[in-house]
C-alpha positions as semicolon CSV with decimal commas, in nm:
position;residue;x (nm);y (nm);z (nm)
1;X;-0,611;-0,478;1,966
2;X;-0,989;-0,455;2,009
3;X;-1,199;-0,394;1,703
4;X;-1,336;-0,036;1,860
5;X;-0,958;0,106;1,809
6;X;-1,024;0,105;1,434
7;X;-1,342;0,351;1,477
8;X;-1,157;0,532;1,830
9;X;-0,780;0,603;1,693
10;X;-0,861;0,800;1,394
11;X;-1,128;0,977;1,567
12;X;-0,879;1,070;1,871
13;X;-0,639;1,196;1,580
14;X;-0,897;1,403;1,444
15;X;-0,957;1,593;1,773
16;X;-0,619;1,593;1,797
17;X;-0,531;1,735;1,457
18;X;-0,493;2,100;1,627
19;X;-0,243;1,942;1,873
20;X;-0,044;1,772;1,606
21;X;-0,035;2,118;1,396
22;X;0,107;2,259;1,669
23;X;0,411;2,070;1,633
24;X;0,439;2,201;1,230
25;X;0,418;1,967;0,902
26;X;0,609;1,669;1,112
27;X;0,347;1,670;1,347
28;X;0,034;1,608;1,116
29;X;0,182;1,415;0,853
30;X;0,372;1,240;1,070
31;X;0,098;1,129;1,274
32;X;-0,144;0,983;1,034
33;X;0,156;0,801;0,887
34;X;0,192;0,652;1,253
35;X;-0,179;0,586;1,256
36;X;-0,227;0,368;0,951
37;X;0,048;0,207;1,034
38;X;-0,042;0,078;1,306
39;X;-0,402;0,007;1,167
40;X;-0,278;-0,235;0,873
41;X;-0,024;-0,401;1,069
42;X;-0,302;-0,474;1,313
43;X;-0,497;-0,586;1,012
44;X;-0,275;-0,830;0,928
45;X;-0,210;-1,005;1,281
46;X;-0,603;-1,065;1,247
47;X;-0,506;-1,293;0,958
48;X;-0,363;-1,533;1,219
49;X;-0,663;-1,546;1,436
50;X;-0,956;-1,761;1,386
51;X;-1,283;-1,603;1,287
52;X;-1,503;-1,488;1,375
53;X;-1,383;-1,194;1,618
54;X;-1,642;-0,928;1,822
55;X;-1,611;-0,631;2,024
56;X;-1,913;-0,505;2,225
57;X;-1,904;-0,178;2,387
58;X;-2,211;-0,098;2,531
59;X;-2,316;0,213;2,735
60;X;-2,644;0,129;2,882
61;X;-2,846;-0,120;2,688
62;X;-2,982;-0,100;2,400
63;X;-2,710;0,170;2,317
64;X;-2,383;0,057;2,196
65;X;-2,148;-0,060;1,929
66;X;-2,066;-0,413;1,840
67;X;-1,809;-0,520;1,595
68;X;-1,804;-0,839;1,425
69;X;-1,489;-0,887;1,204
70;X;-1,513;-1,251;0,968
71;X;-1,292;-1,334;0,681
72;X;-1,562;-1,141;0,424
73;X;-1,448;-0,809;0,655
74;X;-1,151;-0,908;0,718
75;X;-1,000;-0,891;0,342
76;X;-1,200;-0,534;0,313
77;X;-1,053;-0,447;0,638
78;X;-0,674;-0,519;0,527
79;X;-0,783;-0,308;0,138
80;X;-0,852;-0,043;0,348
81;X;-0,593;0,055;0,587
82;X;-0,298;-0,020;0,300
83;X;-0,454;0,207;0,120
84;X;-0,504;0,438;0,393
85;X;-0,154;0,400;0,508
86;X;-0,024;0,428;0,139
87;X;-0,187;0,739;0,073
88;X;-0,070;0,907;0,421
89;X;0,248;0,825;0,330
90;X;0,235;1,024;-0,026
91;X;0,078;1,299;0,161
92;X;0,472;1,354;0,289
93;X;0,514;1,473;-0,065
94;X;0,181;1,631;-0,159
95;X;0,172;1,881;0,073
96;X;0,529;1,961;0,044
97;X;0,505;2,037;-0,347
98;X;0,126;2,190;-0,329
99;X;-0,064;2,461;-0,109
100;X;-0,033;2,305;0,268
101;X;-0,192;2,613;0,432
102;X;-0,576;2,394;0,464
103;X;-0,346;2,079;0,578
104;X;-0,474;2,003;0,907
105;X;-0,827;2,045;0,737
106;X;-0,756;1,777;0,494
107;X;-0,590;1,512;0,805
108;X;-0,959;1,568;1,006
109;X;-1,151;1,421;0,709
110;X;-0,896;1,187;0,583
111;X;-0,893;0,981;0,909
112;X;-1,284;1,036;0,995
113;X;-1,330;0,874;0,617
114;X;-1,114;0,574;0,715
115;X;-1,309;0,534;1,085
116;X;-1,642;0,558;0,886
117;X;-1,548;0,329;0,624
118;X;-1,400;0,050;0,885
119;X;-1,696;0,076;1,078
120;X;-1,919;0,017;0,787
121;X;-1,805;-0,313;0,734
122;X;-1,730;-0,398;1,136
123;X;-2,077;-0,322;1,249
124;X;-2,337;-0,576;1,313
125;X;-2,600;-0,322;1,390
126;X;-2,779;-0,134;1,070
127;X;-2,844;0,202;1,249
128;X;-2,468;0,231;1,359
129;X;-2,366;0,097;0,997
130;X;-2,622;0,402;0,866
131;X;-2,391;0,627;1,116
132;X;-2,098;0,512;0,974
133;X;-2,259;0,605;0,652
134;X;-2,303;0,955;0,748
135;X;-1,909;0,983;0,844
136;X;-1,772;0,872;0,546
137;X;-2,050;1,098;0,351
138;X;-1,980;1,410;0,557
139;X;-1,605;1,316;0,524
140;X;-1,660;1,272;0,113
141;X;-1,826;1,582;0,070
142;X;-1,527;1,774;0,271
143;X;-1,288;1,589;0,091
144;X;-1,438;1,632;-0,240
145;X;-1,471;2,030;-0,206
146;X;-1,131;2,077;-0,044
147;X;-0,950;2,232;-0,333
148;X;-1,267;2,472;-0,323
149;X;-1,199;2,608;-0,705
150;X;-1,514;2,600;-0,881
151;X;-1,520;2,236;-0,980
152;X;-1,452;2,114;-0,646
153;X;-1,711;2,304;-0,486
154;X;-1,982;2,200;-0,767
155;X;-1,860;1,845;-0,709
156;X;-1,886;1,893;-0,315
157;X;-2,219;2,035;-0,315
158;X;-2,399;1,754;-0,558
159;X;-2,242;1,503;-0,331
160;X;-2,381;1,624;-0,044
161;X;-2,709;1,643;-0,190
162;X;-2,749;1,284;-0,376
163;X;-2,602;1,190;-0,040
164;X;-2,884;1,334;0,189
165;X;-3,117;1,148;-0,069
166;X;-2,967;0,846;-0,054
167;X;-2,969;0,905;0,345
168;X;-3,330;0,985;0,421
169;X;-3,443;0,638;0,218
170;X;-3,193;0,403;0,435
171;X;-3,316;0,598;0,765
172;X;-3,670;0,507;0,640
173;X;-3,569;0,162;0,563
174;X;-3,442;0,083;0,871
175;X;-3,764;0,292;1,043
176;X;-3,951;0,021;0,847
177;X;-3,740;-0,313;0,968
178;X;-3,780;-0,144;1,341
179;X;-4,108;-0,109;1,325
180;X;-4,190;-0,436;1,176
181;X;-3,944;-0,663;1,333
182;X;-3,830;-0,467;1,661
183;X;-3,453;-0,464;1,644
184;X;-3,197;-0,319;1,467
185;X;-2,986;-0,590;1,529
186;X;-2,877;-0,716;1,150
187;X;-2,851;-1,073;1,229
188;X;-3,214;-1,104;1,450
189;X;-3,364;-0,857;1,110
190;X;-3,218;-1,154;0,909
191;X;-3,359;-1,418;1,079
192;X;-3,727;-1,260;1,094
193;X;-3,720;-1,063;0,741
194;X;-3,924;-1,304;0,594
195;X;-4,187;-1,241;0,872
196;X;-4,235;-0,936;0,734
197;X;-4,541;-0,860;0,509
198;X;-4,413;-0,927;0,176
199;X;-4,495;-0,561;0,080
200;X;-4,361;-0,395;0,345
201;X;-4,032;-0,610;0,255
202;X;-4,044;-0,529;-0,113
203;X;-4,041;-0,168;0,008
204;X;-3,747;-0,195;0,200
205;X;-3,559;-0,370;-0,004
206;X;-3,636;-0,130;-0,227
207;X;-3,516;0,140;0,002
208;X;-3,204;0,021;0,081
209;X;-3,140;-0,033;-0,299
210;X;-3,217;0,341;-0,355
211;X;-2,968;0,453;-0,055
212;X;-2,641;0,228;-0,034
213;X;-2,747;0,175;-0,461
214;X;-2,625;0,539;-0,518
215;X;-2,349;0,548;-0,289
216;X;-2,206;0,249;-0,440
217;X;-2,238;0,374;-0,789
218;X;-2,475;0,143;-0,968
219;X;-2,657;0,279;-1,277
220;X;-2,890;0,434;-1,326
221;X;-2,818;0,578;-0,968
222;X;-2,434;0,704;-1,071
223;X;-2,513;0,980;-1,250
224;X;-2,359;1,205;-1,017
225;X;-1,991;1,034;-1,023
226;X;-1,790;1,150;-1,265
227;X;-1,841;1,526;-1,151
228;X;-1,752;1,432;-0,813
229;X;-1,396;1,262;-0,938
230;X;-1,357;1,598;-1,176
231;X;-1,318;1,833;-0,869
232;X;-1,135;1,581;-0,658
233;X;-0,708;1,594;-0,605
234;X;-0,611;1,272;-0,760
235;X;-0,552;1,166;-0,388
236;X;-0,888;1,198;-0,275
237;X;-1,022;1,047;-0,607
238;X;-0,810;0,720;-0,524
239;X;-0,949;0,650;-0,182
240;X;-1,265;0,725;-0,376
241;X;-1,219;0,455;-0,600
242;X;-1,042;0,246;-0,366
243;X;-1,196;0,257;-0,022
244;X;-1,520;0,464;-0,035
245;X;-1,657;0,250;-0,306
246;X;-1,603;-0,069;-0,203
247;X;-1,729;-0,013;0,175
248;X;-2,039;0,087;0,033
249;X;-2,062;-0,239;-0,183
250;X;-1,973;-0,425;0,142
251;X;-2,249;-0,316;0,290
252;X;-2,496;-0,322;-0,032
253;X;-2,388;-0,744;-0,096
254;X;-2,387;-0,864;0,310
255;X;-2,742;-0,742;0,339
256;X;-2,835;-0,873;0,001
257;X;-2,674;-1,191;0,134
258;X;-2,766;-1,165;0,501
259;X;-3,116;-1,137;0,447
260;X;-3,107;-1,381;0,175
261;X;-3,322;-1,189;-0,125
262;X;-3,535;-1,380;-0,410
263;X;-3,354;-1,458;-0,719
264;X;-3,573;-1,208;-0,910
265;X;-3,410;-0,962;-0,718
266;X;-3,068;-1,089;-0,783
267;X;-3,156;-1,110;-1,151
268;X;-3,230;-0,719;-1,145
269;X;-2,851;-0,678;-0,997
270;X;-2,709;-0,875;-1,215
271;X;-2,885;-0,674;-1,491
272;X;-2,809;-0,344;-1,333
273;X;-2,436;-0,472;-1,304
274;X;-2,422;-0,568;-1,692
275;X;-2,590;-0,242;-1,798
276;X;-2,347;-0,041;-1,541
277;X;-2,058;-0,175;-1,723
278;X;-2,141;-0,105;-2,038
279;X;-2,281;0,234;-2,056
280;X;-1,986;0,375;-1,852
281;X;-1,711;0,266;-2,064
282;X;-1,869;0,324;-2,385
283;X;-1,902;0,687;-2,208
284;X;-1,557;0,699;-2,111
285;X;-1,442;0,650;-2,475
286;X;-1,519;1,017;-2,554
287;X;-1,395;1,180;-2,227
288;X;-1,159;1,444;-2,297
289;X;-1,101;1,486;-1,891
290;X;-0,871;1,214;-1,750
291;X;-1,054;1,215;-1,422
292;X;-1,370;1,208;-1,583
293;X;-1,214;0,912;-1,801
294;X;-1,141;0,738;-1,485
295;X;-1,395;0,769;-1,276
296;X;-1,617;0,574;-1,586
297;X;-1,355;0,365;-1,575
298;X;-1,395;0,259;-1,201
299;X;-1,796;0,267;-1,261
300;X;-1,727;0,048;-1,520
301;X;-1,496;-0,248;-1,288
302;X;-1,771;-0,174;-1,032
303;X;-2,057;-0,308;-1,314
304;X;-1,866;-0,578;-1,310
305;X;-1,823;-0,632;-0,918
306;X;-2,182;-0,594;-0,901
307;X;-2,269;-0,871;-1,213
308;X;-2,038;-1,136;-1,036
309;X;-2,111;-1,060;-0,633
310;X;-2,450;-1,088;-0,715
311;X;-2,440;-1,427;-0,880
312;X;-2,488;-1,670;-0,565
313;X;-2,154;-1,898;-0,705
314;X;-1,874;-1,971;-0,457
315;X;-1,630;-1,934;-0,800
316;X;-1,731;-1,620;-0,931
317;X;-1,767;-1,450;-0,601
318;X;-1,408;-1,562;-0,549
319;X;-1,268;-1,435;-0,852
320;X;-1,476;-1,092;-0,797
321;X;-1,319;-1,047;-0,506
322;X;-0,966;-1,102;-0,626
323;X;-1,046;-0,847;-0,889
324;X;-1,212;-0,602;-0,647
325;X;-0,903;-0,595;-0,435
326;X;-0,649;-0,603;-0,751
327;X;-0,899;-0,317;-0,890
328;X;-0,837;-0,093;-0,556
329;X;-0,481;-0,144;-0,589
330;X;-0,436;-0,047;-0,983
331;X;-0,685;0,268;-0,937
332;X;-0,542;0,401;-0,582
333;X;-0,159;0,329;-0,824
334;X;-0,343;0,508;-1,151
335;X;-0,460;0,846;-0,955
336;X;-0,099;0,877;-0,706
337;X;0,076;0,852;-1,006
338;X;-0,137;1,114;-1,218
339;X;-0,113;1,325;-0,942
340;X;0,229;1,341;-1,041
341;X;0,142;1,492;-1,333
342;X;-0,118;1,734;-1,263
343;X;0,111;1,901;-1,001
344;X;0,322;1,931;-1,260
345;X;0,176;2,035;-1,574
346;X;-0,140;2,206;-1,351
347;X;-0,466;2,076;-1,614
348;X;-0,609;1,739;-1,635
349;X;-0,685;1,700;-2,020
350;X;-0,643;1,360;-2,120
351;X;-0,319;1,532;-2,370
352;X;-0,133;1,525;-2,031
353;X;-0,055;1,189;-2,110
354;X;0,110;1,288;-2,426
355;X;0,275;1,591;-2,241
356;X;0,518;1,429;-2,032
357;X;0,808;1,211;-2,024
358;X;0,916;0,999;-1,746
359;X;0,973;0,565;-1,831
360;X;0,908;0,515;-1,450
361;X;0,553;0,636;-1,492
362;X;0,502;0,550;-1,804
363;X;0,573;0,230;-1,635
364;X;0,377;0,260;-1,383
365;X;0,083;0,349;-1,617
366;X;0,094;0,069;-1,850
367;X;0,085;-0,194;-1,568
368;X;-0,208;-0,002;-1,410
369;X;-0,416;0,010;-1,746
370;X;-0,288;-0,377;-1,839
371;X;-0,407;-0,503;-1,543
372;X;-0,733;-0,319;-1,519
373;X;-0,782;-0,454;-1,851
374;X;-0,737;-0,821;-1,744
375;X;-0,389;-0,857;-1,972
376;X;-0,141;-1,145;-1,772
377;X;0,108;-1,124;-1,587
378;X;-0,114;-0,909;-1,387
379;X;-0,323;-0,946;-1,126
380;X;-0,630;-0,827;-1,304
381;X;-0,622;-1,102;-1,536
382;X;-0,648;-1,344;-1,273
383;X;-0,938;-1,151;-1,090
384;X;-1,104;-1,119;-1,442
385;X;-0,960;-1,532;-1,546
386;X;-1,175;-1,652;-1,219
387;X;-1,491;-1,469;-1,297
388;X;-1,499;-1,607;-1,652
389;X;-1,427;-1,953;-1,520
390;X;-1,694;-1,888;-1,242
391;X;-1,917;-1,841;-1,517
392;X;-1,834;-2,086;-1,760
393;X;-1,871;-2,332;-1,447
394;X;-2,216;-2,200;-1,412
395;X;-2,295;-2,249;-1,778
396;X;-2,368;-1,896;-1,840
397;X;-2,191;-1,826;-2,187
398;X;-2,400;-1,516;-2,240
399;X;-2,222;-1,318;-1,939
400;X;-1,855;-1,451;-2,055
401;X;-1,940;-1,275;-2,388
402;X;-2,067;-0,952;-2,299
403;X;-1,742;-0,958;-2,026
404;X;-1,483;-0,922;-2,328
405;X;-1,693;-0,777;-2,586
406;X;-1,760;-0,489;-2,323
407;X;-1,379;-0,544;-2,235
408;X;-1,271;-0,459;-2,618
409;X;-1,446;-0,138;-2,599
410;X;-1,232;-0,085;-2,271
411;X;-0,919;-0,121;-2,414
412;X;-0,961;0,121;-2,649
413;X;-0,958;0,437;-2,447
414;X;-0,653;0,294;-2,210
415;X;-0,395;0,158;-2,579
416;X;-0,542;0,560;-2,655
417;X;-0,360;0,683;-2,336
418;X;-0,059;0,433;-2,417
419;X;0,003;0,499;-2,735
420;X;-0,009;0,935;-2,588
421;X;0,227;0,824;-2,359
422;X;0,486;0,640;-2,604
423;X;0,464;0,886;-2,904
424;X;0,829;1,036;-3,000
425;X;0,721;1,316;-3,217
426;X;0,527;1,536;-2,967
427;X;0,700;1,765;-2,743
428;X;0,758;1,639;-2,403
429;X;0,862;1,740;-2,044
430;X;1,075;1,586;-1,826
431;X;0,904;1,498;-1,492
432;X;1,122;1,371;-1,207
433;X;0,952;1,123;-0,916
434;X;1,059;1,216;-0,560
435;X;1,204;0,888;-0,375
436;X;0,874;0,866;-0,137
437;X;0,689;0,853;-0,430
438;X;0,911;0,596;-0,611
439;X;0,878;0,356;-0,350
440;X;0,532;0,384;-0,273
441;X;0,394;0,358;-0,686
442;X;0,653;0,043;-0,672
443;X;0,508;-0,141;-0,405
444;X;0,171;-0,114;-0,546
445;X;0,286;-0,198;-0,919
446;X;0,486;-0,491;-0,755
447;X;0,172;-0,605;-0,585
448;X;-0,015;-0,587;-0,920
449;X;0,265;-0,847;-1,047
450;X;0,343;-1,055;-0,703
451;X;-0,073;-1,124;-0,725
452;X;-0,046;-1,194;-1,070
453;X;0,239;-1,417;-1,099
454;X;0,121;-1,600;-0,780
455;X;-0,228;-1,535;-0,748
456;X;-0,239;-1,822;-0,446
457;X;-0,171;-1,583;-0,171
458;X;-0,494;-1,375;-0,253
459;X;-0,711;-1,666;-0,330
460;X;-0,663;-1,826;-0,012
461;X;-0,817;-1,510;0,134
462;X;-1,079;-1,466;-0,129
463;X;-1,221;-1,829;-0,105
464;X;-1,220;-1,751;0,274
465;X;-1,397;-1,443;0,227
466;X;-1,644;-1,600;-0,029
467;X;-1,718;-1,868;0,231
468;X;-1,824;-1,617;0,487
469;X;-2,032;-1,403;0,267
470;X;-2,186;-1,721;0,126
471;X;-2,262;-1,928;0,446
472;X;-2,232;-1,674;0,726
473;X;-2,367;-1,892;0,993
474;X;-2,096;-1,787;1,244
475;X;-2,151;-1,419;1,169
476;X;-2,508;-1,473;1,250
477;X;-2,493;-1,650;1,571
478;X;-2,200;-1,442;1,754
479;X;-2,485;-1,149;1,654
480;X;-2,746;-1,233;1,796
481;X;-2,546;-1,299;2,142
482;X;-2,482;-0,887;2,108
483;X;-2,715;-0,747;2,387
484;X;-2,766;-0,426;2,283
């Protein structure tokens, strides 16, 4: 399947949407479960195939899309449609336990979100990435605000605005790089970037840190967050944490390594990363939300993403990346499940967790929380084992202790939630899990375990992806063939 059929197919389905309701709930849910279907298993024949792969589609030069997929994509690419396809499939129960009646609204901006988001890390040209930008933002905002209670639409409406912020700096970056360099093209602006008056690049770079800096939640830029998780359904809050985030940390870390920035610069990530960390989860220790609580939580892993993807080592960029992708998987399990809950009990104090009584979720929870936490067998430990080691390797001891001094403070908020969850004198409901749901919370908890107990069969895609980010010579020159 061409490359273009990741951006085309979910865009079709949206326009489609008003088709598919005609044919009742089957029709729409049924659909998008069809769609991202066929997306990951696509995804994973491109495993097979030697990299990299492009797909040009060009309408009269210099207008057109190109798609470049290497293995750095590629392992984003796969993150993103199982989690896509995952959460289509729990949308079979959603919308049969909770209002359906703004359904088909909900299916537009789900699959526009995924299109953006794939083409955001598939495009080799920074205007169209900055377009793909917009979807995903327009499809956020919607998303965010589609409960439309009061909280949603306050979290809708600052998301649209830090969004437009972060917007009008990258279209004034990239006004910059045209005007100084000519092209648009990422892998000609990475060839001449040092050509540019070292100003003018300190600018841009600057720029571009403002604008894909916010939207991929680094502090002091993330601010804005935790009220936009608040007013989210625990759905929309997982591809939050589990796809939105991460394609906008693609992009931020293959410019930063594209256009090959001074190590000043990656000392002030690094630094940013550290501080990211530990402000949010010494702010998620007195959250009395759970969303709120979670959404630090995830700002928190992403402090760490950004400490270890910045740090120019082939061993700590591996292990971030096996965290990153065992991170998406324990949030996207974390917010399914405690939608569970909050369809249930209808609030989303953190005393839920004491409120109900269920040893599948509880389950569920405590392999979530132990492997966020970096506790074996799980595959967080491993992700979180490998950055250590990366670092150790590198001789920086000062990074391995803030890591698990920062870590300690982490585990005190999530053995708060377990011990909730396993105390026998408070007064608890039973809450039954529907078989769709059972399955689907399995398979991710069972990934969480499978990657832990034999981490191999993620490494040998996150050394791949590592080497791509790290030396992307063939990503470069099947670029600059595009003629666009």
């Amino acid at each position: 399947m061409s490359l273009g059929y990741y951006f085309l197919l979910p865009v079709i389905f949206s326009f489609l949407t008003p088709l598919f309701k005609k044919f009742g709930a089957f029709g729409l849910r049924g659909s998008s479960v069809l769609l991202n279907a066929i997306l990951f298993i696509q995804s994973f024949q491109y495993t097979k195939m030697a990299m990299p792969q492009i797909s040009q589609f060009s309408i009269a030069p210099p207008l057109g899309i190109a798609f470049i997929l290497d293995n750095f994509s590629l392992l984003f690419l796969l993150i993103f449609t199982f989690c896509g396809f995952i959460v289509s499939l729990y949308m079979l129960w959603y919308f049969k336990e909770n209002d359906s009646k703004n359904e088909a609204r909900f299916y537009v901006f789900f699959h526009m979100l995924i299109s953006g988001s794939i083409g955001m890390i598939l495009s080799c040209d920074i205007f169209n990435v900055y377009i793909f930008f917009e979807i995903v933002g327009i499809s956020s905002y919607s998303l965010a605000a589609y409960n439309r209670d009061k909280k949603a639409l306050e979290g809708g409406i600052k998301y649209l605005i830090i969004g437009s912020i972060a917007s009008i700096f990258i279209v004034f970056a990239i006004m910059l790089i045209y005007l100084q360099i000519g092209t648009v093209n990422i892998s000609l602006i990475a060839q001449r970037y040092t050509e540019i008056d070292s100003k003018i690049a300190v600018l841009i770079a600057l720029m571009l840190f403002i604008g894909f800096g916010t939207k991929a939640e680094l502090f002091p830029l993330n601010f804005w967050v935790p009220d936009i998780y608040q007013g989210s359904s625990s759905h929309v809050a997982g591809l939050f944490s589990s796809v939105v985030s991460k394609a906008y940390l693609f992009v931020f870390f293959h410019l930063f390594y594209l256009f090959g920035l001074s190590e000043k610069y990656t000392l002030f990530i690094m630094t940013l990363g550290a501080i990211t960390f530990l402000v949010s989860e010494l702010t998620a220790l007195n959250q009395k939300d759970v969303k709120r609580l979670f959404a630090y939580s995830t700002l928190g892993q992403l402090g760490i993403l950004f400490l270890a993807l910045s740090s120019n080592s082939s061993e700590i960029i591996s292990g971030a990346l096996f965290h990153l992708t065992s991170h998406s998987l324990g949030k996207l399990l974390i917010f399914l499940a405690l939608g569970i809950l909050i369809s249930k009990f209808k609030h989303t104090n953190i005393s839920i967790f004491g409120d109900f009584k269920s040893k599948f979720l509880s389950v569920i929870f405590i392999i979530a929380f132990l492997s966020i936490l970096g506790i074996p067998p799980f595959s967080g430990f491993v992700g979180k084992i490998l950055i250590l080691k990366g670092f150790a390797i590198a001789g920086n001891y000062t990074a391995i202790a803030f890591i698990l001094i920062v870590s300690i403070i982490e585990a005190v908020y999530f053995f708060r939630l377990i011990t909730m969850m396993n105390n026998k004198q408070t007064m608890k409901k039973e809450v039954s899990v529907g078989a769709i749901n059972y399955v689907l919370l399995s398979i991710l908890a069972g990934l969480i375990l499978l990657f832990g107990l034999m981490p191999s069969l993620l490494i040998h895609f996150t050394d791949l992806a590592t080497n791509a980010l790290l030396h992307p010579a063939n990503y470069l020159n099947l670029a600059l063939g595009v003629g666009l």
